[in-house]
MITI-744014 format. One record per residue (C-alpha): residue number from 0; residue in one letter; x, y, z. Coordinates in pm, whole numbers, padded with zeros to 5 digits. Example, Ala and Ser with C-alpha at 12.3 -4.5 7.8 and 13.67 -1.06 7.14 Angstrom:
# MITI-744014
(0,A,(01230,-00450,00780)) (1,S,(01367,-00106,00714)) 
This chain:
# MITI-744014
(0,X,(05167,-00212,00788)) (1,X,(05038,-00266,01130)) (2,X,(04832,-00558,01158)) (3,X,(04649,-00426,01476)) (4,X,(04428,-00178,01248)) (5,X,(04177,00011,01459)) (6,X,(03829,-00034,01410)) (7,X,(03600,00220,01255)) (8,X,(03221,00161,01234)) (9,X,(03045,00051,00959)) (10,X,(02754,00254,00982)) (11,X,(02518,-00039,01081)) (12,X,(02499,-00111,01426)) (13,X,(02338,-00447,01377)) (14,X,(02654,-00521,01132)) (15,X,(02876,-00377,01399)) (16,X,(02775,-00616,01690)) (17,X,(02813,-00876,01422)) (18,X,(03172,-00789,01398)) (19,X,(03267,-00690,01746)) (20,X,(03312,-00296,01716)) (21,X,(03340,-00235,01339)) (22,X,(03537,-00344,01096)) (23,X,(03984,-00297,01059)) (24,X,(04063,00062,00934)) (25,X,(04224,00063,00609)) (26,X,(04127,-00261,00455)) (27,X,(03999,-00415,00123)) (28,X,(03683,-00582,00212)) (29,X,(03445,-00760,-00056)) (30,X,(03057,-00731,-00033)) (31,X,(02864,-01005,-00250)) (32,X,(02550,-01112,-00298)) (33,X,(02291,-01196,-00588)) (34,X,(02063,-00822,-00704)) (35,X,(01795,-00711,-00462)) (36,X,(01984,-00845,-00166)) (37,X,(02065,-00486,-00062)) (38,X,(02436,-00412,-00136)) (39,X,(02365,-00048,-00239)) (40,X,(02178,00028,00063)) (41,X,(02463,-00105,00319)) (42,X,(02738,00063,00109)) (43,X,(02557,00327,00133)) (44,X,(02551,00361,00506)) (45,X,(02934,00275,00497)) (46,X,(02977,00624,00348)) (47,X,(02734,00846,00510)) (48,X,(02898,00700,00833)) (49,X,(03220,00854,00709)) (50,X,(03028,01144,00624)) (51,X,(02909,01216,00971)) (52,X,(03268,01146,01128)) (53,X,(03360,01463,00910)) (54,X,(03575,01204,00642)) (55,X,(03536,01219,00306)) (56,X,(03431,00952,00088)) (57,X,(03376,00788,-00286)) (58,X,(03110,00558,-00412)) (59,X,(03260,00457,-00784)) (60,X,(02977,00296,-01024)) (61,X,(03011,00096,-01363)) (62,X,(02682,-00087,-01334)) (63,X,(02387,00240,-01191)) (64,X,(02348,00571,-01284)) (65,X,(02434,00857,-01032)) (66,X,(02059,00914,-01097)) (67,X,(01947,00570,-01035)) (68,X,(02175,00567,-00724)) (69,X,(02020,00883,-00581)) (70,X,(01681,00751,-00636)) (71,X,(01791,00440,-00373)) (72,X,(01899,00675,-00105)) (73,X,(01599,00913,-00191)) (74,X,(01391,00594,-00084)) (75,X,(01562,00594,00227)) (76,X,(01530,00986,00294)) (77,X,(01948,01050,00236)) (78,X,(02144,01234,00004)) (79,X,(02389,01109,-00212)) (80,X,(02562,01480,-00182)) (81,X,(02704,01406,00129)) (82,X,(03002,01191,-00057)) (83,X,(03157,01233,-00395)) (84,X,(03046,01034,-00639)) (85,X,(03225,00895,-00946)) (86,X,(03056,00789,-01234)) (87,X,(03229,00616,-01527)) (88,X,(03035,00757,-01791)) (89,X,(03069,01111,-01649)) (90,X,(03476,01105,-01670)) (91,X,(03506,01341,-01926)) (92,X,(03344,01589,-01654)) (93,X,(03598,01479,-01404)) (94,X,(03937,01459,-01570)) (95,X,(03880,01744,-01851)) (96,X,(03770,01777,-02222)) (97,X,(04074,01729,-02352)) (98,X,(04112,01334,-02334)) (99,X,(04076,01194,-02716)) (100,X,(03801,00901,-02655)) (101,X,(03429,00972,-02566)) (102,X,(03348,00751,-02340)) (103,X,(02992,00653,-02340)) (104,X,(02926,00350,-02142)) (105,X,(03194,00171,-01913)) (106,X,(03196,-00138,-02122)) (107,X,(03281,00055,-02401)) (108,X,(03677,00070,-02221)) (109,X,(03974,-00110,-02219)) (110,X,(03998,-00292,-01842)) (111,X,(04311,-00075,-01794)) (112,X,(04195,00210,-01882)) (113,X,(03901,00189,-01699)) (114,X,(04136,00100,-01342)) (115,X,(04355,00417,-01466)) (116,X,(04037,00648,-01438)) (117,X,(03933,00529,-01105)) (118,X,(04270,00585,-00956)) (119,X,(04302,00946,-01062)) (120,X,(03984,01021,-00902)) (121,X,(04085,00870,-00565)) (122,X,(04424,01098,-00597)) (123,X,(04201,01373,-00677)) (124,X,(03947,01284,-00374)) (125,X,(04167,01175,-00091)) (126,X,(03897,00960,00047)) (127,X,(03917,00765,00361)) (128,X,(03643,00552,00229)) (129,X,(03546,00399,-00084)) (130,X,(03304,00200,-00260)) (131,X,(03331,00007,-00608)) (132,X,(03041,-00123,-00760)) (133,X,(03046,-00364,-00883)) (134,X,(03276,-00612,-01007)) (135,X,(03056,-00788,-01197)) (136,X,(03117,-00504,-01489)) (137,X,(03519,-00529,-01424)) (138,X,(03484,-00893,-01506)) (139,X,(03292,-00790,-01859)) (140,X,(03560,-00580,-01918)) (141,X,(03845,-00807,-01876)) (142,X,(03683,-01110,-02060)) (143,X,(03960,-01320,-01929)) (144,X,(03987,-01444,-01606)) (145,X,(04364,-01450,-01504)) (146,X,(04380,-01066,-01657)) (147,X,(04070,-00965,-01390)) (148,X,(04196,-01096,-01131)) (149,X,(04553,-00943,-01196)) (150,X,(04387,-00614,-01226)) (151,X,(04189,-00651,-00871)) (152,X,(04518,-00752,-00746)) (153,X,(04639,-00424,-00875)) (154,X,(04351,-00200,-00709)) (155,X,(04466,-00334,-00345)) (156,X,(04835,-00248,-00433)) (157,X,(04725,00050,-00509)) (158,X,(04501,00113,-00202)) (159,X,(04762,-00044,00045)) (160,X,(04981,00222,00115)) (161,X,(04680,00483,00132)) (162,X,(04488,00571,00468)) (163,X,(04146,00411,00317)) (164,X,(03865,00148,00354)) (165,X,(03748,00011,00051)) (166,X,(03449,-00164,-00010)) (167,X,(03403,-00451,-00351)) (168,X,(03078,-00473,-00439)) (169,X,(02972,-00812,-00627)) (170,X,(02645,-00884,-00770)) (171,X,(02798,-01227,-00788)) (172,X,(02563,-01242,-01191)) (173,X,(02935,-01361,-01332)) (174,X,(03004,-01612,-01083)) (175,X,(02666,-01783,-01127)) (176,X,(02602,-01697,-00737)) (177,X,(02858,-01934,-00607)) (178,X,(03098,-01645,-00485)) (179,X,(03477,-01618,-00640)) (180,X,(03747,-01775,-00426)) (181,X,(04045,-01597,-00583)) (182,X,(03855,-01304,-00464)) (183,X,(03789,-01415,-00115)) (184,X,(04160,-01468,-00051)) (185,X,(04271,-01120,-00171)) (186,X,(04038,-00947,00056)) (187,X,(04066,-00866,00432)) (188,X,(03690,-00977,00516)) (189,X,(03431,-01100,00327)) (190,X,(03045,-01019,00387)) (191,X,(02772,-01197,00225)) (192,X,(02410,-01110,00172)) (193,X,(02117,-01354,00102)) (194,X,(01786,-01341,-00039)) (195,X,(01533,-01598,-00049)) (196,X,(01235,-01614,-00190)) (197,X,(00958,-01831,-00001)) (198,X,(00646,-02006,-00139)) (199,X,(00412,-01768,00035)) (200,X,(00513,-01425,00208)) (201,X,(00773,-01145,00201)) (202,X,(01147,-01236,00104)) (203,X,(01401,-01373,00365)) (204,X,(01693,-01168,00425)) (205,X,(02016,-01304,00557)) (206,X,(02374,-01155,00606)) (207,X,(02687,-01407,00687)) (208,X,(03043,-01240,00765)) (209,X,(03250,-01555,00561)) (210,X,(03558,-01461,00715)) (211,X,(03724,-01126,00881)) (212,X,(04111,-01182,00966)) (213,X,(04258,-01050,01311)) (214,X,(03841,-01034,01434)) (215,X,(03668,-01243,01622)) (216,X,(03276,-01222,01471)) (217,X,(02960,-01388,01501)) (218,X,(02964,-01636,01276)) (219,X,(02685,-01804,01138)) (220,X,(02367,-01653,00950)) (221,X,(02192,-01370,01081)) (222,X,(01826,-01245,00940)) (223,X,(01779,-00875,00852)) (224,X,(01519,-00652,00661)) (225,X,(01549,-00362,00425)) (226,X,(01323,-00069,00576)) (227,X,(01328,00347,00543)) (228,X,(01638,00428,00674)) (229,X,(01851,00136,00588)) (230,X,(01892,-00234,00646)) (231,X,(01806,-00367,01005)) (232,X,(02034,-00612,01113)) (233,X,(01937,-00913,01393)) (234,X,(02255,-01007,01485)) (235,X,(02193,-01416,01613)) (236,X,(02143,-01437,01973)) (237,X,(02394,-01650,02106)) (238,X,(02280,-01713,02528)) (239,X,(02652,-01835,02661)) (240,X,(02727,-01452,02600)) (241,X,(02489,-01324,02850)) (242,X,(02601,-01626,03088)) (243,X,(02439,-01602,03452)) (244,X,(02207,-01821,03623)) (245,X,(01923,-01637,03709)) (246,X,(01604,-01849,03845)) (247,X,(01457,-01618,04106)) (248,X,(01080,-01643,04323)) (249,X,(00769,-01821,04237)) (250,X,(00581,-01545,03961)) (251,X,(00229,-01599,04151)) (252,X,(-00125,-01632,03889)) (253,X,(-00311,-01473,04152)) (254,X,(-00562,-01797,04181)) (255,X,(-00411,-01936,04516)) (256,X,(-00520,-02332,04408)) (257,X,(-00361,-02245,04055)) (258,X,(-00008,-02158,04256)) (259,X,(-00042,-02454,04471)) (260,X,(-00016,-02691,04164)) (261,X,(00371,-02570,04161)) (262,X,(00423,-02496,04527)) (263,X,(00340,-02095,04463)) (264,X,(00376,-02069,04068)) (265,X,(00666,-02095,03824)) (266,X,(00980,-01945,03890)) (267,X,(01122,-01637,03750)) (268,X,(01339,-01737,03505)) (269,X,(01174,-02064,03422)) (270,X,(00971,-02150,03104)) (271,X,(00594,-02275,03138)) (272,X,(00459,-02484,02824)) (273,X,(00117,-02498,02841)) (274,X,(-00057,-02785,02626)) (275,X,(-00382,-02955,02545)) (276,X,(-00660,-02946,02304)) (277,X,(-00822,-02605,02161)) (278,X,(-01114,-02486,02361)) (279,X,(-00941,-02580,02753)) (280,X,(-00799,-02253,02817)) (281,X,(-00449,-02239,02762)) (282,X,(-00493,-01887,02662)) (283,X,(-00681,-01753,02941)) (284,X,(-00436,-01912,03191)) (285,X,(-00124,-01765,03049)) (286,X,(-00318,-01419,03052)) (287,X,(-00415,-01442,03410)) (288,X,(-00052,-01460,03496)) (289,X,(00025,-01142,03262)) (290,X,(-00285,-00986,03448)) (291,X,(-00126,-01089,03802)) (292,X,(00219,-00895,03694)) (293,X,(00080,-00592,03544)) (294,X,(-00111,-00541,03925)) (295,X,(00211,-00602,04047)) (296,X,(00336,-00332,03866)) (297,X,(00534,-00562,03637)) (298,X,(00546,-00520,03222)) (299,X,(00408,-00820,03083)) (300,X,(00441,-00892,02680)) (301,X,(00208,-01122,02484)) (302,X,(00303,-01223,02152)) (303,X,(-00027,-01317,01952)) (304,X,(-00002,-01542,01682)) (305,X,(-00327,-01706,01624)) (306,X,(-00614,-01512,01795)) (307,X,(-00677,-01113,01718)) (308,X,(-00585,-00873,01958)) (309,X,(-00998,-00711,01974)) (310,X,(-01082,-01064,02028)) (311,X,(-00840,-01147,02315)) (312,X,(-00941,-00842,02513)) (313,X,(-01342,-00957,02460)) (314,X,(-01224,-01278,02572)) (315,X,(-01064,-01153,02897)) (316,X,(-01328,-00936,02991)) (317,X,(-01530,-01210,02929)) (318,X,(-01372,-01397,03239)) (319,X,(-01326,-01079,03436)) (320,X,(-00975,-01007,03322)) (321,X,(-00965,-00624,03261)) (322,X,(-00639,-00617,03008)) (323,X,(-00714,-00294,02849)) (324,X,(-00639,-00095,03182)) (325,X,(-00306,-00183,03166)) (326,X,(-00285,-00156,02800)) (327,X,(-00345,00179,02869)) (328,X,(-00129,00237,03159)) (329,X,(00151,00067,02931)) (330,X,(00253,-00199,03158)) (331,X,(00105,-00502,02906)) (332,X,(00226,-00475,02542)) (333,X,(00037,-00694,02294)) (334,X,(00218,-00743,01968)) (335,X,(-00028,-00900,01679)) (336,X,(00200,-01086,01496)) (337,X,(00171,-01112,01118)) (338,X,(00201,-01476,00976)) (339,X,(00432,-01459,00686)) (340,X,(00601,-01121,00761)) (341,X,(00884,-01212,01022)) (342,X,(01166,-01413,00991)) (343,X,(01335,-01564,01331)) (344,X,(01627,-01316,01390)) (345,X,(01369,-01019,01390)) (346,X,(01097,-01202,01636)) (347,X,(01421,-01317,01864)) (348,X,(01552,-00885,01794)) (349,X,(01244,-00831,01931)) (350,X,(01212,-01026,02240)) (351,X,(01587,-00891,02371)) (352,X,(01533,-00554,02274)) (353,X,(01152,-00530,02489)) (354,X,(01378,-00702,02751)) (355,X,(01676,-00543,02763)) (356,X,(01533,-00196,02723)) (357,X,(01157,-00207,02783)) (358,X,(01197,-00460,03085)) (359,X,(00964,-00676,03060)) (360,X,(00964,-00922,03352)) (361,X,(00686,-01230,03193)) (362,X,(00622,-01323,02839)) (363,X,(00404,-01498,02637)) (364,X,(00401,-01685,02344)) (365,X,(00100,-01766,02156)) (366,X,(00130,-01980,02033)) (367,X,(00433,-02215,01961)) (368,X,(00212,-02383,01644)) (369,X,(00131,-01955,01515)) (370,X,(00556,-01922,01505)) (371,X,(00638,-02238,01343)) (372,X,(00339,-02205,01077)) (373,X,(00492,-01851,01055)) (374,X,(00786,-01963,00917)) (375,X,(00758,-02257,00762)) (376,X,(01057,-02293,00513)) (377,X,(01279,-02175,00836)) (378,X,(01505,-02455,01000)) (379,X,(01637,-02548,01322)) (380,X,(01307,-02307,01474)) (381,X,(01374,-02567,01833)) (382,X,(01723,-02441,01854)) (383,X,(01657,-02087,01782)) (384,X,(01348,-02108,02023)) (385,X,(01627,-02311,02296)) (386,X,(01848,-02028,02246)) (387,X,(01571,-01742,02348)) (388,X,(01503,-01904,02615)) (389,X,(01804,-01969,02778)) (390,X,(01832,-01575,02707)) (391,X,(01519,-01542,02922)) (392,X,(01618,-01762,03162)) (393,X,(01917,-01599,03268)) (394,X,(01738,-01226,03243)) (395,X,(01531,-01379,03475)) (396,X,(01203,-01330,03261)) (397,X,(00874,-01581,03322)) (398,X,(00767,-01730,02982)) (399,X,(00438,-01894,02894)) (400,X,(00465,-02096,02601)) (401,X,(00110,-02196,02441)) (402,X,(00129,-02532,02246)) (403,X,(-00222,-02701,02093)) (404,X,(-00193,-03050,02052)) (405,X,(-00376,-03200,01792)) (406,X,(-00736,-03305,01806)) (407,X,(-01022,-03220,02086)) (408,X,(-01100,-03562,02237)) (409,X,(-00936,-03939,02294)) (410,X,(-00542,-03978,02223)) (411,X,(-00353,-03650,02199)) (412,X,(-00054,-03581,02027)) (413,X,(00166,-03227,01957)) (414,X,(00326,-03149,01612)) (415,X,(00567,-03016,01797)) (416,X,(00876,-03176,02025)) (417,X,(00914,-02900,02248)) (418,X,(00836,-02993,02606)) (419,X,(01234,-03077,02649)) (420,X,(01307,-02701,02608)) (421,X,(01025,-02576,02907)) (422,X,(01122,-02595,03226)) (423,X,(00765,-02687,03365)) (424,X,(00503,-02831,03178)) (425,X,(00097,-02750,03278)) (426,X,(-00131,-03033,03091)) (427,X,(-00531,-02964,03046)) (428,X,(-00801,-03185,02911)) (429,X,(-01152,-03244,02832)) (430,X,(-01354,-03516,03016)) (431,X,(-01686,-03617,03020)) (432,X,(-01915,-03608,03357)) (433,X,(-02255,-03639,03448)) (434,X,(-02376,-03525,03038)) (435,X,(-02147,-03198,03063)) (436,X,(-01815,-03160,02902)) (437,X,(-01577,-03097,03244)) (438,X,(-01176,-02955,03207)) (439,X,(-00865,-03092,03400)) (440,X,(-00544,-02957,03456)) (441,X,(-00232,-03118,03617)) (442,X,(00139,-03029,03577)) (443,X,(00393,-03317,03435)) (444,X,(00699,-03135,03533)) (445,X,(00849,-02872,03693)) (446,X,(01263,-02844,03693)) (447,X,(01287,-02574,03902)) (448,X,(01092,-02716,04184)) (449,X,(00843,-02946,04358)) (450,X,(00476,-02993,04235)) (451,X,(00142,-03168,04273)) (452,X,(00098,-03513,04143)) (453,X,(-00258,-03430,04144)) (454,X,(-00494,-03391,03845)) (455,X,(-00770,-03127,03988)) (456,X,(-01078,-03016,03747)) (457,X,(-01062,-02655,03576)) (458,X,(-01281,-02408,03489)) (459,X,(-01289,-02051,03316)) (460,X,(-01609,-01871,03357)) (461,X,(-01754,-01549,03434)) (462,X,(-01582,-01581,03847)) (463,X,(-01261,-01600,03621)) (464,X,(-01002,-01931,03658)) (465,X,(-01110,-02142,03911)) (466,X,(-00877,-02488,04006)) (467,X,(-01082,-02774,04174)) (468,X,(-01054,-03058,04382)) (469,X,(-00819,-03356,04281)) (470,X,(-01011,-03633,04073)) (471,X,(-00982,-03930,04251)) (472,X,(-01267,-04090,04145)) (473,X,(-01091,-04120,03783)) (474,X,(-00928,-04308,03608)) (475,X,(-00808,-04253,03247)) (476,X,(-00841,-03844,03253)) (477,X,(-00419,-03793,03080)) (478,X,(-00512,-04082,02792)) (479,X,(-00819,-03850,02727)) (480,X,(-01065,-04126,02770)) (481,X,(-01141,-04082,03134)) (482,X,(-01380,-04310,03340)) (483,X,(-01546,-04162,03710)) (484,X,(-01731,-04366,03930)) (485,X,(-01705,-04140,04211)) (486,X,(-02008,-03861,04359)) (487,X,(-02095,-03581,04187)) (488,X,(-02051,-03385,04497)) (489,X,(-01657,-03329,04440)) (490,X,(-01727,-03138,04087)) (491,X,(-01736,-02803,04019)) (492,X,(-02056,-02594,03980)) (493,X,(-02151,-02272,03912)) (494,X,(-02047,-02091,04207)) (495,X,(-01805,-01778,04310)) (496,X,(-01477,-01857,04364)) (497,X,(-01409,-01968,04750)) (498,X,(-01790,-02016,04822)) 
């Protein structure tokens, strides 16, 4: 047999980036993974692939109904009618009323017997494709380990000289969910679905290719989600595969003393974490750049975790930021995010695919504290957020991270270890002057370029964002206990911006 098989698709495209092209023609693969974790659904869209190349196909069943299986492609608006399908129970149908036993349910059968009926209907089918489900009810049958797996053994012999692609389905109930390793080494690849059940929320869903010989896959876990029309894969975004350094010209805010803090603004293909206590405006400043690309022409996206979207927009009208314009002109995108619903492969699907095809040029993230209490039983959330934006960094997109720290006035601290992964790093505060509750702002770092030292006062108001002059009368202003002994001339009033 020719080991350099050629690959057919496997009627998921998500799957198929997963494995490169598709999956090696003429093959015994093995599908496992506990009930509801949507084997049916991706076998399903094995066949109606083959379908739509003009192939025919077979989806055997021991453990549903041909009823109960048209019911799950029903829910997904296909017909089962476009492959043949071979249910044990129906055989007498199939092979002819002349065969001595009823046969009433497939338990009911010797294991040979049963393998006997399943081959004559792949003579009389010629199929190029072919699905067993499951195995689960072939290990019932057999009641005896060594004589199952002699008889799976058996099916591939039989299958190895023909021009087919089979597909083992495994509910993995016999193998108390730990997977069979005599199995794994008999087939060609092995694919692997998850499901998890969280504490609060809908279900995590995650697919793992365990091993695929002569392919070179994505390894590793990747999220996906059973909707209408079958299961969306997020293949895991791995950045070294879209390799090229890509930090471009400032991305200006449109507030000329804003830009000046970072010698004209952050740099396209840069990451901006904006921090400090609720109330300073992290927000607002991250939407002021958005607003400054959308008059550029640009397509901003602003991913909303905390606030509601009819309450942003008040917000920026509020401070003279008319959003809705370019909501309308479809330049800014606002997603609402739903806490609870998402799992990290589809946000991340998200991001590349508004990127890749939508081009957006600046996104936002708000905020870093909305993700990770998103998905709270999800690990390694750094990496994953590391990863996407080294993606973003070398598409060359500006990203506005919003991070609350913890508490509104003395010592802050962050929940979060996550100014490593920004590239620049924007700081505001509260501090006390003259009775009145005053902002500040001043940037720690910024990798991809010089930046002021300073720490200048803030303000948001009805003139918009407005950056002062440096506080040099203070002392104390980053500990969050600041001290001035300075005038009150050099603080900011209620005034238009530039008067």
């Amino acid at each position: 047999m020719n080991e350099t098989a050629a690959l057919i698709p496997s009627g998921n495209a998500g799957l198929d980036q997963i494995l490169k092209g598709g999956l090696p023609a003429n093959r015994l693969y093995l599908l496992e993974g506990a009930p509801g974790s949507g084997k049916t659904t991706l076998s399903l869209q094995f066949l109606r692939e083959a379908a739509r190349r003009g192939e025919r196909a077979l989806y055997v069943t021991l453990s549903e109904t041909k009823e109960e299986l048209a019911i799950v492609a029903a829910s997904h608006g296909w017909d089962i009618d476009e492959f043949d399908v071979f249910e044990l129970s129906m055989a007498d149908e199939v092979l002819g009323a002349g065969r001595e036993q009823s046969i009433l349910h497939s338990w009911e059968m010797e294991l040979g017997e049963t393998i006997k009926l399943i081959e004559t209907e792949v003579e009389r089918v010629q199929p190029c494709r072919v699905v067993f489900d499951s195995l689960s009810e072939m290990r019932l049958l057999a009641q005896d380990p060594l004589r199952y797996r002699r008889q799976v053994l058996a099916l591939k012999q039989f299958f190895a000289g023909r021009q087919t692609t089979v597909l083992l389905v495994d509910d993995l109930t016999a193998s108390h969910g730990g997977g069979d390793g005599h199995l794994h080494s008999l087939c060609h690849g092995v694919i692997t679905l998850e499901r998890v059940t969280l504490e609060f929320g809908a279900a995590r869903r995650r697919l793992q290719v365990q091993k695929l010989r002569g392919v070179d896959f994505t390894a590793g876990f990747h999220d996906f989600s059973i909707r209408k029309g079958g299961l969306d894969i997020y293949p895991r975004l791995i950045a070294a595969e879209h390799l090229r350094a890509s930090v471009g010209e400032p991305v200006p805010s449109g507030v000329p003393e804003l830009d000046a803090l970072m010698s004209g603004g952050p740099l396209r293909g840069t990451s901006t974490l904006i921090t400090g206590p609720a109330g300073t405006g992290k927000t607002t400043i991250a939407l002021q750049y958005a607003y400054a690309a959308c008059e550029r022409g640009e397509r901003a996206i602003i991913y909303q975790f905390d606030e509601r979207i009819g309450t942003l927009l008040a917000r920026a009208r509020a401070f003279s930021l008319d959003l809705q314009k370019h909501l309308d002109g479809g330049l800014l995108i606002i997603e609402q995010i739903d806490p609870a619903e998402l799992s990290p492969g589809e946000f991340t699907a998200r991001v590349r695919r508004q990127v890749e095809e939508d081009d957006a040029r600046l996104i936002v993230i708000d905020s870093l504290n909305g993700y990770m209490a998103a998905m709270p039983q999800e690990q390694q959330l750094i990496l994953q957020i590391h990863e996407l934006l080294s993606f973003l960094n070398q598409k060359a997109v500006a990203t506005f991270l919003i991070n609350p720290q913890e508490g509104l006035l003395g010592t802050m601290q962050s929940s979060l270890s996550i100014s490593y992964v920004a590239d620049a790093v924007l700081l505001l505060r509260f501090f006390e002057a003259d009775g009145r509750i005053r902002k500040a702002i001043s940037v720690l770092k910024n990798r991809a370029g010089a930046h002021e030292d300073t720490i200048r006062e803030f303000r948001v108001d009805a003139e918009g964002v407005r950056v002062g002059a440096p506080l040099v009368a203070f002392q104390g202003v980053l500990t969050g206990t600041p001290e001035y002994t300075g005038e009150r001339s050099p603080l900011m009033e209620n005034r238009a911006r530039g008067a």
